[in-house]
mmCIF entry with sequence, helices, sheets and N, C-alpha, C, O atoms, coordinates in Angstrom:
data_MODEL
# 
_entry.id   MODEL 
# 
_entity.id                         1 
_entity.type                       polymer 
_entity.pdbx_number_of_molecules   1 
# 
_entity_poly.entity_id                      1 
_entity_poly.type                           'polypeptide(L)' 
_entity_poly.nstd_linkage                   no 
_entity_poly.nstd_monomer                   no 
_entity_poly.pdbx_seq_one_letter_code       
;(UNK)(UNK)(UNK)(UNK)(UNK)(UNK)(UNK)(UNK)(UNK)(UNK)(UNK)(UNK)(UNK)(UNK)(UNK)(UNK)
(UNK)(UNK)(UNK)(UNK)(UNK)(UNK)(UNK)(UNK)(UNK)(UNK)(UNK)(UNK)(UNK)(UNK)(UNK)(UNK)
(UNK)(UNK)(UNK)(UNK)(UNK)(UNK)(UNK)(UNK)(UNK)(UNK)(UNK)(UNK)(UNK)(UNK)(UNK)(UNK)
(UNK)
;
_entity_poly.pdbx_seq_one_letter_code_can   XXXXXXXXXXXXXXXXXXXXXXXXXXXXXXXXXXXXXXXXXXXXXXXXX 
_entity_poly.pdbx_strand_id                 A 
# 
loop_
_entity_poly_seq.entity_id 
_entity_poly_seq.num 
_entity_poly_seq.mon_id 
_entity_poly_seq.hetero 
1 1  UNK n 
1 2  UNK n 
1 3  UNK n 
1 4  UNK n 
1 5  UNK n 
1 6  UNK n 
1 7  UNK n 
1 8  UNK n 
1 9  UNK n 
1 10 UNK n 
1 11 UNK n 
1 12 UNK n 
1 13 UNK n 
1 14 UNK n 
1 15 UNK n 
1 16 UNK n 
1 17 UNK n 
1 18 UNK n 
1 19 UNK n 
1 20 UNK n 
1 21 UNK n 
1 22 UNK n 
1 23 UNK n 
1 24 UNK n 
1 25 UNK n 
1 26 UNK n 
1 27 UNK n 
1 28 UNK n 
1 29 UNK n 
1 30 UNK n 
1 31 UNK n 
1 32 UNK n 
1 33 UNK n 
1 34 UNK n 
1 35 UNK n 
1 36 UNK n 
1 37 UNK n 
1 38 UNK n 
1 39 UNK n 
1 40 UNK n 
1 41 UNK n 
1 42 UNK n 
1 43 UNK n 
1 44 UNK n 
1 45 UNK n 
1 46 UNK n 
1 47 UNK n 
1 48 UNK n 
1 49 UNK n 
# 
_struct_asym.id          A 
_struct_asym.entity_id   1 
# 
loop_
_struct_conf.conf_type_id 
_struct_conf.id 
_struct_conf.pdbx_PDB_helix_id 
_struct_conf.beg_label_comp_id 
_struct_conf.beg_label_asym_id 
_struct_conf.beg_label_seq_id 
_struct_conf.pdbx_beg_PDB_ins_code 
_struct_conf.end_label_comp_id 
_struct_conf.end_label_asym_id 
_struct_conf.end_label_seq_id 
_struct_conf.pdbx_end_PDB_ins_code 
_struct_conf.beg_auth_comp_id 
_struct_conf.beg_auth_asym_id 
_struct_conf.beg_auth_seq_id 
_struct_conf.end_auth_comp_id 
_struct_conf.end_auth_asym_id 
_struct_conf.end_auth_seq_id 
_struct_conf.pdbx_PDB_helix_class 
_struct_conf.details 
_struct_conf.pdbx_PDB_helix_length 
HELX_P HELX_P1 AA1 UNK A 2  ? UNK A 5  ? UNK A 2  UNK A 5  1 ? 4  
HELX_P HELX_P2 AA2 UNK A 10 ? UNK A 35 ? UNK A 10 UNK A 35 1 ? 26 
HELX_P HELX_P3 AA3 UNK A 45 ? UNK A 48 ? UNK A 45 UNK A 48 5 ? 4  
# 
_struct_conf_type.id          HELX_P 
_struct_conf_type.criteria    ? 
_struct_conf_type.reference   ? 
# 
loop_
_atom_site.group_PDB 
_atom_site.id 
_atom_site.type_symbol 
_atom_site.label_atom_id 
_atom_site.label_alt_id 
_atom_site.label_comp_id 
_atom_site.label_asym_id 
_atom_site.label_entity_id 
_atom_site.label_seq_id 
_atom_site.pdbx_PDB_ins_code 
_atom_site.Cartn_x 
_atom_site.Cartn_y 
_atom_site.Cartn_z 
_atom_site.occupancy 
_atom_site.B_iso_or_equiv 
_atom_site.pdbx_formal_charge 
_atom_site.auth_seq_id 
_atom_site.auth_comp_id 
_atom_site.auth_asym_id 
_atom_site.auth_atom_id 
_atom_site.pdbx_PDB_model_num 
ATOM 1   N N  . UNK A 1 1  ? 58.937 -15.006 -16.114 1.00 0.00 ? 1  UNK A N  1 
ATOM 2   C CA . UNK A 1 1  ? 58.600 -13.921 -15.204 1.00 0.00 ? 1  UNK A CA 1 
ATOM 3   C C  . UNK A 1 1  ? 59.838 -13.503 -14.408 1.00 0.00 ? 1  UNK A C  1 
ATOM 4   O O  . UNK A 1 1  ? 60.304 -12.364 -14.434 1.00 0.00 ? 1  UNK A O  1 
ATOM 5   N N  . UNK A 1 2  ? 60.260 -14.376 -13.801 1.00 0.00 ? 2  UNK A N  1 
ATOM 6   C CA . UNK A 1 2  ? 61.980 -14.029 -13.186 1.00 0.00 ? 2  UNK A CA 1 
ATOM 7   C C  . UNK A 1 2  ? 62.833 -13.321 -13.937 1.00 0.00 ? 2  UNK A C  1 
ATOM 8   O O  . UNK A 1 2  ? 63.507 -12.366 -13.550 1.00 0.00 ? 2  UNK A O  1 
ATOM 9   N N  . UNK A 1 3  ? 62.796 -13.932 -15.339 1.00 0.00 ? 3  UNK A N  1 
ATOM 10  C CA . UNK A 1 3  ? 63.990 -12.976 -16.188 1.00 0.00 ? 3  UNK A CA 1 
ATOM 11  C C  . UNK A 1 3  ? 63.471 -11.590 -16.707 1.00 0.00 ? 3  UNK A C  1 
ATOM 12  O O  . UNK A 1 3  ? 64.145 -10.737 -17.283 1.00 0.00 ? 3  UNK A O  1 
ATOM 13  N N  . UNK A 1 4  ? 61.800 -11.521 -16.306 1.00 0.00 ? 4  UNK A N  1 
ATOM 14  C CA . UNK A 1 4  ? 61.425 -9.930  -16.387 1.00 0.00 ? 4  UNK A CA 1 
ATOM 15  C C  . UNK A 1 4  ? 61.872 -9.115  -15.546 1.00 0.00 ? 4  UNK A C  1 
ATOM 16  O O  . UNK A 1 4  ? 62.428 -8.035  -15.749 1.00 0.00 ? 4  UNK A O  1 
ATOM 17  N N  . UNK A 1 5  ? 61.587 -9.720  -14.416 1.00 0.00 ? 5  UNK A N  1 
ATOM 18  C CA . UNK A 1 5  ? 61.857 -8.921  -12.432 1.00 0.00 ? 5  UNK A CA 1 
ATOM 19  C C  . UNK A 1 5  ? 63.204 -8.912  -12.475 1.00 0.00 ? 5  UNK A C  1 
ATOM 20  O O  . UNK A 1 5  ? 63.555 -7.841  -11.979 1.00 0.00 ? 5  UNK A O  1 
ATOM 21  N N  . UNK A 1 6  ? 64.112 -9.519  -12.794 1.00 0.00 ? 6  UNK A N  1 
ATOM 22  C CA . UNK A 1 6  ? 65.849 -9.758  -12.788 1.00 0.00 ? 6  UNK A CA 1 
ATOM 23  C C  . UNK A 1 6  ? 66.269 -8.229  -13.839 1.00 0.00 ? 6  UNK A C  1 
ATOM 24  O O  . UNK A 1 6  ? 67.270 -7.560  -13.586 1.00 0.00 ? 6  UNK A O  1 
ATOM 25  N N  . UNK A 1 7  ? 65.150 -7.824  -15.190 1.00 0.00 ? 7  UNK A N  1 
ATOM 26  C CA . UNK A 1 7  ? 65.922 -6.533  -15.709 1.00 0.00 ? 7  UNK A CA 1 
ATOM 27  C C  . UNK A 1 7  ? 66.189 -5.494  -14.612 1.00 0.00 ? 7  UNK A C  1 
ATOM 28  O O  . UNK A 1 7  ? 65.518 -5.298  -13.599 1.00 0.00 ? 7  UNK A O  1 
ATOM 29  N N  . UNK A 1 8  ? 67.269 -4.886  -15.004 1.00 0.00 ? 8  UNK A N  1 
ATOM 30  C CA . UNK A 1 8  ? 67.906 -3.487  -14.204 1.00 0.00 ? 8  UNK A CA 1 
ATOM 31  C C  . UNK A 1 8  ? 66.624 -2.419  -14.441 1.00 0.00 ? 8  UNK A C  1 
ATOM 32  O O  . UNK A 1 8  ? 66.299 -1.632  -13.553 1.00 0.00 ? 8  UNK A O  1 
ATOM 33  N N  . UNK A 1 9  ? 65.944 -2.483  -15.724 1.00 0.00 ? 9  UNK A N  1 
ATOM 34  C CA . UNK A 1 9  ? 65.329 -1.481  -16.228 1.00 0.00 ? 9  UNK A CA 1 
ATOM 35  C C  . UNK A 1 9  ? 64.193 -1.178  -15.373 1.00 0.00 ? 9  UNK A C  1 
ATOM 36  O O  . UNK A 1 9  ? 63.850 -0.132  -14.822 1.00 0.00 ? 9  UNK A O  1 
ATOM 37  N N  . UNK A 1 10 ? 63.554 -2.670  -15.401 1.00 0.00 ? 10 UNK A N  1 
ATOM 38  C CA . UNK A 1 10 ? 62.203 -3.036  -14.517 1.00 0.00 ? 10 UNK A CA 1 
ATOM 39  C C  . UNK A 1 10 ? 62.183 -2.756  -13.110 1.00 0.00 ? 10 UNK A C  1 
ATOM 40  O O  . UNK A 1 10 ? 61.301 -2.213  -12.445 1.00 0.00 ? 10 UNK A O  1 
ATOM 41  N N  . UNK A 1 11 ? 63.476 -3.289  -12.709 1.00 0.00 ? 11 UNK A N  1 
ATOM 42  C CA . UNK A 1 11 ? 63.568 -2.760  -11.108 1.00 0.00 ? 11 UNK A CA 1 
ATOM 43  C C  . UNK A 1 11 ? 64.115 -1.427  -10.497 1.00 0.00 ? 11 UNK A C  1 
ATOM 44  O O  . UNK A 1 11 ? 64.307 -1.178  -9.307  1.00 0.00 ? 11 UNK A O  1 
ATOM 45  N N  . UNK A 1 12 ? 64.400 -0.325  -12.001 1.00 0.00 ? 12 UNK A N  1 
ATOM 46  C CA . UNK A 1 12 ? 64.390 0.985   -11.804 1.00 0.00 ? 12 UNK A CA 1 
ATOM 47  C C  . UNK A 1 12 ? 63.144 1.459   -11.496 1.00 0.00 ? 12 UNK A C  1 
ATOM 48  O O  . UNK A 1 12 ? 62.882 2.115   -10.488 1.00 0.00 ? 12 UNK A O  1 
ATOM 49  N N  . UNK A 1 13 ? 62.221 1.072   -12.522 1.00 0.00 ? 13 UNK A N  1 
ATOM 50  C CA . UNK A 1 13 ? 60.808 1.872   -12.987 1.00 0.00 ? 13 UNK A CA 1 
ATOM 51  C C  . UNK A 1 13 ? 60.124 1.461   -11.738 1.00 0.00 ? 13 UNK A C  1 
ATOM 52  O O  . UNK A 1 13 ? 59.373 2.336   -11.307 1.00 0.00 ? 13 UNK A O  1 
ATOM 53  N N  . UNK A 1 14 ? 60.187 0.108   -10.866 1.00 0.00 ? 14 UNK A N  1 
ATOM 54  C CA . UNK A 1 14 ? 59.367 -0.451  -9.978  1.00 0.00 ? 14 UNK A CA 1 
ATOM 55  C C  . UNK A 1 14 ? 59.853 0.773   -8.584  1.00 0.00 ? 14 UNK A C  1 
ATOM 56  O O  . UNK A 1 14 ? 59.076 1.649   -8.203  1.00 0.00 ? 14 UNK A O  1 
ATOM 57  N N  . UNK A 1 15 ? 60.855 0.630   -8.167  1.00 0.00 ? 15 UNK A N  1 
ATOM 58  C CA . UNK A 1 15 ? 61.839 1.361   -7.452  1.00 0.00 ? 15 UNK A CA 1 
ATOM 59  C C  . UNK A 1 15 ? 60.907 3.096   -7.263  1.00 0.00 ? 15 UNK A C  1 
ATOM 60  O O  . UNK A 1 15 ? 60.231 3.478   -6.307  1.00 0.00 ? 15 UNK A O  1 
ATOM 61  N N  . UNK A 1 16 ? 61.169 3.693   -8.330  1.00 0.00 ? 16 UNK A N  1 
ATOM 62  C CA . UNK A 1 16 ? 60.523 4.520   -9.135  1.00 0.00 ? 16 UNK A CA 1 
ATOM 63  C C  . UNK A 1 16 ? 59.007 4.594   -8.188  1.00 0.00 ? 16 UNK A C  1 
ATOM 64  O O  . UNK A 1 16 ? 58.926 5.068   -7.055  1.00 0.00 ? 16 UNK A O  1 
ATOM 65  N N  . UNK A 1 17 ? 58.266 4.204   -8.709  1.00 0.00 ? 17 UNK A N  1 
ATOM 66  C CA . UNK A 1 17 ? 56.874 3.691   -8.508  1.00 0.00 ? 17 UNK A CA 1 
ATOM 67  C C  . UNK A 1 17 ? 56.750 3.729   -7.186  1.00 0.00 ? 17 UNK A C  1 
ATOM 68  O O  . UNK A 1 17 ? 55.984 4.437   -6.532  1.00 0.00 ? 17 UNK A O  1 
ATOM 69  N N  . UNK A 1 18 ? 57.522 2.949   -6.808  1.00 0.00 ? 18 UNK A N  1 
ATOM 70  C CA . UNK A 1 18 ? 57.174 2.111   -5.056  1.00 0.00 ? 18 UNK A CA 1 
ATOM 71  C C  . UNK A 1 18 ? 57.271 3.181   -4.069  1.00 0.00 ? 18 UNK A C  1 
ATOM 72  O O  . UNK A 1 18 ? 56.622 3.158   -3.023  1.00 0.00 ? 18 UNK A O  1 
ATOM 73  N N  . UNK A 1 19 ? 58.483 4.597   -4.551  1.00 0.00 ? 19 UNK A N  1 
ATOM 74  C CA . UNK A 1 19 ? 58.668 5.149   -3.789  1.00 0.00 ? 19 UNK A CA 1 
ATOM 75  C C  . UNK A 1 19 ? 57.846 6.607   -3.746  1.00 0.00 ? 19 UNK A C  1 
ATOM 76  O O  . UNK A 1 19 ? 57.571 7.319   -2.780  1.00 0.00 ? 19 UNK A O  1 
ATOM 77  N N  . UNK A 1 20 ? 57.569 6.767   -5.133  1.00 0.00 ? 20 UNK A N  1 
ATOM 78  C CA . UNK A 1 20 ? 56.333 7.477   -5.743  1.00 0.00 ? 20 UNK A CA 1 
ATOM 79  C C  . UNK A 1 20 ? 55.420 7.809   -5.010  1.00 0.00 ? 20 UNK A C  1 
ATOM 80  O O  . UNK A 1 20 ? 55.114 8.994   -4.875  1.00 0.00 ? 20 UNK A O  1 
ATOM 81  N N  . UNK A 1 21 ? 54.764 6.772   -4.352  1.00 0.00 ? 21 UNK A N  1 
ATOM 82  C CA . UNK A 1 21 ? 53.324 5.865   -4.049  1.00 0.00 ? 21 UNK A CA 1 
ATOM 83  C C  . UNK A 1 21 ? 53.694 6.251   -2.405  1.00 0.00 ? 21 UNK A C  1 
ATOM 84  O O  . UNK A 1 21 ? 52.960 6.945   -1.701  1.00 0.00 ? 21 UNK A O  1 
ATOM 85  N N  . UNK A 1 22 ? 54.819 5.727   -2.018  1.00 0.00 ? 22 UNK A N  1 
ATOM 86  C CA . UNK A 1 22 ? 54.936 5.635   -0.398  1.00 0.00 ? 22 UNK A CA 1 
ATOM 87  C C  . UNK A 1 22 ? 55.002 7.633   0.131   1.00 0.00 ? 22 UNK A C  1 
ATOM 88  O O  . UNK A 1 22 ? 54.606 8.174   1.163   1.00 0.00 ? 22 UNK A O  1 
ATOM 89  N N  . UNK A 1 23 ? 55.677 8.227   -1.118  1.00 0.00 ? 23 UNK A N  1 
ATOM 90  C CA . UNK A 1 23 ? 55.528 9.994   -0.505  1.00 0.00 ? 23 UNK A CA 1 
ATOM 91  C C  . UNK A 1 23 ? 54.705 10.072  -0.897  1.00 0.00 ? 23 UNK A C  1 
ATOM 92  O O  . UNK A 1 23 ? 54.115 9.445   -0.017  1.00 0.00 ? 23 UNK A O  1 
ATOM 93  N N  . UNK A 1 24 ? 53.741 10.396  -1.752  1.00 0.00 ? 24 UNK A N  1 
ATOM 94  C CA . UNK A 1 24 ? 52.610 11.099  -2.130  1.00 0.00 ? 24 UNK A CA 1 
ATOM 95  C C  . UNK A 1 24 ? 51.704 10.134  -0.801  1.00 0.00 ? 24 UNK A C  1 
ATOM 96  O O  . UNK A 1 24 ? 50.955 10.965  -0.289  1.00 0.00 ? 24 UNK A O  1 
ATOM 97  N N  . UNK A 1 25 ? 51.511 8.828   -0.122  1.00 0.00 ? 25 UNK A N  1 
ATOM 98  C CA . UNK A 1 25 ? 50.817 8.496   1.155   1.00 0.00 ? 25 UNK A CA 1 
ATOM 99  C C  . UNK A 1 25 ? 51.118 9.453   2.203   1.00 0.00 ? 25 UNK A C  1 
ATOM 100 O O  . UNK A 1 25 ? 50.361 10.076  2.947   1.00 0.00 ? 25 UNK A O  1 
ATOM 101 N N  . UNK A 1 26 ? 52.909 9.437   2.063   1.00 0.00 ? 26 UNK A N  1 
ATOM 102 C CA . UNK A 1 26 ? 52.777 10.761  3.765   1.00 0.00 ? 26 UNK A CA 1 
ATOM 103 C C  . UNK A 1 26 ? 52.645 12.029  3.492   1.00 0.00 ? 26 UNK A C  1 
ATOM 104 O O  . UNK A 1 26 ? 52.705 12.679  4.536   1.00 0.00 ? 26 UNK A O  1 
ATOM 105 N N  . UNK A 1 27 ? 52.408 13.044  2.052   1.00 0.00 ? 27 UNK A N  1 
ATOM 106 C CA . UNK A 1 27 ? 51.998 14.231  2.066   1.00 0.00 ? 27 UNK A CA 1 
ATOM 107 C C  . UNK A 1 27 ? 50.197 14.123  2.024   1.00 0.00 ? 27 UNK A C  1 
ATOM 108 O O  . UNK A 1 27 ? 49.391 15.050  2.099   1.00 0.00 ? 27 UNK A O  1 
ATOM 109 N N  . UNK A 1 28 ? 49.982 12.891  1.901   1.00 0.00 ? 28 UNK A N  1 
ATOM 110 C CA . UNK A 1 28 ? 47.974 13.109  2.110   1.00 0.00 ? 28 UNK A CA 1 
ATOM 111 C C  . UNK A 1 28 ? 48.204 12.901  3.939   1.00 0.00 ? 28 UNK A C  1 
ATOM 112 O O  . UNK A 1 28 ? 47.776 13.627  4.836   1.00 0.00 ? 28 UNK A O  1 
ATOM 113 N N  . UNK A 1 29 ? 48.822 11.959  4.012   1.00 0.00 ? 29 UNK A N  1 
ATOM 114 C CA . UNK A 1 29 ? 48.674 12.294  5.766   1.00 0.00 ? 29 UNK A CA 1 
ATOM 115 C C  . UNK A 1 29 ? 49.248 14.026  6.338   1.00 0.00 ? 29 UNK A C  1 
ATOM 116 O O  . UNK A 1 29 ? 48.717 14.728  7.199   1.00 0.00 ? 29 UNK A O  1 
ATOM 117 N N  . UNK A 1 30 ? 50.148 14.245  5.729   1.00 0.00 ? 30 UNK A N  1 
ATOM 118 C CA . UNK A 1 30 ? 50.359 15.688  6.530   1.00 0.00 ? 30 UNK A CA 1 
ATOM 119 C C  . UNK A 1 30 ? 49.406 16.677  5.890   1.00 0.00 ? 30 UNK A C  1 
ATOM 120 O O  . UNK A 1 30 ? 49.038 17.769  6.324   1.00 0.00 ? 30 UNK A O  1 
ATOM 121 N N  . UNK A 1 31 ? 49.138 16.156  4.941   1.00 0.00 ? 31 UNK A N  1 
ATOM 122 C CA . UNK A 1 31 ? 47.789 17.640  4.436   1.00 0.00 ? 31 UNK A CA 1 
ATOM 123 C C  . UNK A 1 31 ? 46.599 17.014  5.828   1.00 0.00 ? 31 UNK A C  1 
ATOM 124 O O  . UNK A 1 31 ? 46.008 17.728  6.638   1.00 0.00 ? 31 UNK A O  1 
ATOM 125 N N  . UNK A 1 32 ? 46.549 15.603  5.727   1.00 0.00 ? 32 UNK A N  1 
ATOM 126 C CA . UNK A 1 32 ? 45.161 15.531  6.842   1.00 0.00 ? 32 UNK A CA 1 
ATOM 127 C C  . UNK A 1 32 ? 45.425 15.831  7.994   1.00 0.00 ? 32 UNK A C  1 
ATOM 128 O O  . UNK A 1 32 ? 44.533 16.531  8.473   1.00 0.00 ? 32 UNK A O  1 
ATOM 129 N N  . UNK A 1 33 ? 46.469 15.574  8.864   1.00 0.00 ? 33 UNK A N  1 
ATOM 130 C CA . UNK A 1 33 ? 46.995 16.058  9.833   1.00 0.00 ? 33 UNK A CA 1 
ATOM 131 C C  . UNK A 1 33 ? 47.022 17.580  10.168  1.00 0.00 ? 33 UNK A C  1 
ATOM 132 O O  . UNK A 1 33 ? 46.786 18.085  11.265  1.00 0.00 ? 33 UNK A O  1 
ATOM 133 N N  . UNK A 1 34 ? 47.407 18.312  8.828   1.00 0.00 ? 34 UNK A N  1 
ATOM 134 C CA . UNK A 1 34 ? 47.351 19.897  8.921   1.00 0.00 ? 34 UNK A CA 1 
ATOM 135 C C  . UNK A 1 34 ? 45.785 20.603  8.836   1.00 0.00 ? 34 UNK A C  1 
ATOM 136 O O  . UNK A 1 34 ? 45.612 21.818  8.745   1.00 0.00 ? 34 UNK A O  1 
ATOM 137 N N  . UNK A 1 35 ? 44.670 19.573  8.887   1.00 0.00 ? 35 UNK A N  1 
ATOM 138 C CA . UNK A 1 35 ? 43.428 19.827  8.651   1.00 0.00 ? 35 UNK A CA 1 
ATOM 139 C C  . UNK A 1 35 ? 43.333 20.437  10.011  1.00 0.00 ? 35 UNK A C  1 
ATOM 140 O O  . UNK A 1 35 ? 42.882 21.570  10.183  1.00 0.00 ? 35 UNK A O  1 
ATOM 141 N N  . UNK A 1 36 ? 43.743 19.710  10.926  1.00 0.00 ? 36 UNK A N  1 
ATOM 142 C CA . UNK A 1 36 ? 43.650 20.084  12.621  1.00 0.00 ? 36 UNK A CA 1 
ATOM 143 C C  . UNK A 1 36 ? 44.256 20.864  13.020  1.00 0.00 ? 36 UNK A C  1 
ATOM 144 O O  . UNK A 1 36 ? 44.531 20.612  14.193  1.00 0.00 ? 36 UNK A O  1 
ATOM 145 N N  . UNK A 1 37 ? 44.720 21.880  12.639  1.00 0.00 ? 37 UNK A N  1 
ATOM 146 C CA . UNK A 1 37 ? 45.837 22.437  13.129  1.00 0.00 ? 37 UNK A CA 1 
ATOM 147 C C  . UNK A 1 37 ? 44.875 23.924  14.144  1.00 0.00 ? 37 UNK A C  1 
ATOM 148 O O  . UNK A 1 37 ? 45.206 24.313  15.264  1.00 0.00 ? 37 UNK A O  1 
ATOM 149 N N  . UNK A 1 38 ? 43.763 24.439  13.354  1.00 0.00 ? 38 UNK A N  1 
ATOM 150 C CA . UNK A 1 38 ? 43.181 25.306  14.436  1.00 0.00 ? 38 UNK A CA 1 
ATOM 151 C C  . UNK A 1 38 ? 42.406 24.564  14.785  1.00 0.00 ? 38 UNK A C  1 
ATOM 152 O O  . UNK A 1 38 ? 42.413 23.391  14.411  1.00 0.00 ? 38 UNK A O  1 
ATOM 153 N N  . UNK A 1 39 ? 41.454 25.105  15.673  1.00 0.00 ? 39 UNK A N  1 
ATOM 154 C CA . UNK A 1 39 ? 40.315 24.428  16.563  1.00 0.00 ? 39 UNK A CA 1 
ATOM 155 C C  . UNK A 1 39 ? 38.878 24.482  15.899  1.00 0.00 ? 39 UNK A C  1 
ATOM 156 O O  . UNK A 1 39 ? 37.975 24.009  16.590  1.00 0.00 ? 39 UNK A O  1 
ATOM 157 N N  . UNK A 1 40 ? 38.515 25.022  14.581  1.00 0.00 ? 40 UNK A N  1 
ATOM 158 C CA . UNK A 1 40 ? 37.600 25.306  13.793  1.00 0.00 ? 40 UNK A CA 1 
ATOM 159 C C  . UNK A 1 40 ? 37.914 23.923  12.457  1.00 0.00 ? 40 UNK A C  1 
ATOM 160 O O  . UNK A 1 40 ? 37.184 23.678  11.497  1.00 0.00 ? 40 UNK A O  1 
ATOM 161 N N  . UNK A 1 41 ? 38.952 23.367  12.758  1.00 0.00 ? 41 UNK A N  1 
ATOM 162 C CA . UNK A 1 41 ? 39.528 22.499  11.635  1.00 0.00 ? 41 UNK A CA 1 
ATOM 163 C C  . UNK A 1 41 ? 38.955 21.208  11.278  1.00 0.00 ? 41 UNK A C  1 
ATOM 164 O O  . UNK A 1 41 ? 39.221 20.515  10.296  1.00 0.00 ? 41 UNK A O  1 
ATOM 165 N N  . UNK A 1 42 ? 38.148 20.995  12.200  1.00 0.00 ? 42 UNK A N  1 
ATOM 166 C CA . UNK A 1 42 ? 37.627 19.410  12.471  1.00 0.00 ? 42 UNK A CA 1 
ATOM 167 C C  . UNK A 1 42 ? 36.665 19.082  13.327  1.00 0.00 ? 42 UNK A C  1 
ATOM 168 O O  . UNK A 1 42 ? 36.538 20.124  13.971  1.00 0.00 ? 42 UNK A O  1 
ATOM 169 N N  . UNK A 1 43 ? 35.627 18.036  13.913  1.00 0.00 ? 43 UNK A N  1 
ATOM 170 C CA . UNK A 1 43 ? 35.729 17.537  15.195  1.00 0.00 ? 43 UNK A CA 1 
ATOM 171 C C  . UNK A 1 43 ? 36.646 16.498  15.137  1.00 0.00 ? 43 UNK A C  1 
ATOM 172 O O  . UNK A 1 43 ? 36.472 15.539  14.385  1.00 0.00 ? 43 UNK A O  1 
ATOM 173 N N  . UNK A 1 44 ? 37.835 16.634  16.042  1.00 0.00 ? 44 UNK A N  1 
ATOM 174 C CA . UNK A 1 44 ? 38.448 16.256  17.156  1.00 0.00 ? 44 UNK A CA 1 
ATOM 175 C C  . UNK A 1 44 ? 38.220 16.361  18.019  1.00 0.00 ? 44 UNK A C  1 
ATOM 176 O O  . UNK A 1 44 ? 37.833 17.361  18.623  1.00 0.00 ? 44 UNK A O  1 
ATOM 177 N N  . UNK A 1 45 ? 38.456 14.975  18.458  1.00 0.00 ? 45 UNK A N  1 
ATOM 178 C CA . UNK A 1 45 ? 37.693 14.546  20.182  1.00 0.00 ? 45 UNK A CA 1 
ATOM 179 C C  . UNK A 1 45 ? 38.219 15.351  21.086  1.00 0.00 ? 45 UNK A C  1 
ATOM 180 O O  . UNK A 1 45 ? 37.418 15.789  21.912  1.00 0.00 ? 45 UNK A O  1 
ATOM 181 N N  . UNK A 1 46 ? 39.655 15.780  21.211  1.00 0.00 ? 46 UNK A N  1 
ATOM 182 C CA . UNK A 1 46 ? 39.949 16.962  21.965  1.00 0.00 ? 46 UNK A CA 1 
ATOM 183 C C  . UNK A 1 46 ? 39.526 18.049  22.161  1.00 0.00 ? 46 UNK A C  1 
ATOM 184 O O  . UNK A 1 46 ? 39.752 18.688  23.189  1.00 0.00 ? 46 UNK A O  1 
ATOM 185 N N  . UNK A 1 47 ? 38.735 18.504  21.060  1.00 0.00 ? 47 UNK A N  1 
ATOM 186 C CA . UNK A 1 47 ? 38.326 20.228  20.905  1.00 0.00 ? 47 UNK A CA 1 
ATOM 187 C C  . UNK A 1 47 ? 37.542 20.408  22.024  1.00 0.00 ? 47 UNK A C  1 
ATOM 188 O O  . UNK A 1 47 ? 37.795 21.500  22.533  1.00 0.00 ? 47 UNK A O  1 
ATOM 189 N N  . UNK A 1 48 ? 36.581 19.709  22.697  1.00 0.00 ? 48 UNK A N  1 
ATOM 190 C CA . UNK A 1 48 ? 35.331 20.589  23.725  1.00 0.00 ? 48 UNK A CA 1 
ATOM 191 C C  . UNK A 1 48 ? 35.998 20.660  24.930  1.00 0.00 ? 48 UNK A C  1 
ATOM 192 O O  . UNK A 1 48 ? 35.444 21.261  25.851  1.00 0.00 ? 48 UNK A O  1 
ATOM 193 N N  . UNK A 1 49 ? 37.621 19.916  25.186  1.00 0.00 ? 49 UNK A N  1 
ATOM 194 C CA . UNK A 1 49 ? 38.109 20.261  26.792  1.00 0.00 ? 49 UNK A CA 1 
ATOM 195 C C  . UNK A 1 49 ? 38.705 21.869  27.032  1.00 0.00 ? 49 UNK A C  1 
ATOM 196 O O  . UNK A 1 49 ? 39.083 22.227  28.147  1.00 0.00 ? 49 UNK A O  1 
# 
């Protein structure tokens, strides 16, 4: 298993992957985040002040 994780190849494709995974998490947060953006967008606990 070590001399799998030790290829250059494997720890491209993982690399690859890992970072893949971590942007496509913060464009679902800024699409959900941009859900709120008018006041018709959500309940948010802020909206009735």
């Amino acid at each position: 298993m070590k001399q799998f994780l030790d290829n250059p190849n494997v720890q491209y494709w993982g690399r690859f992957i890992g970072k893949t995974i971590f942007y496509f998490g913060i464009l679902l947060m800024l699409i959900y985040l941009y859900h709120y953006k008018n006041i018709d967008g959500g309940s948010f606990i802020y909206n009735e002040f």
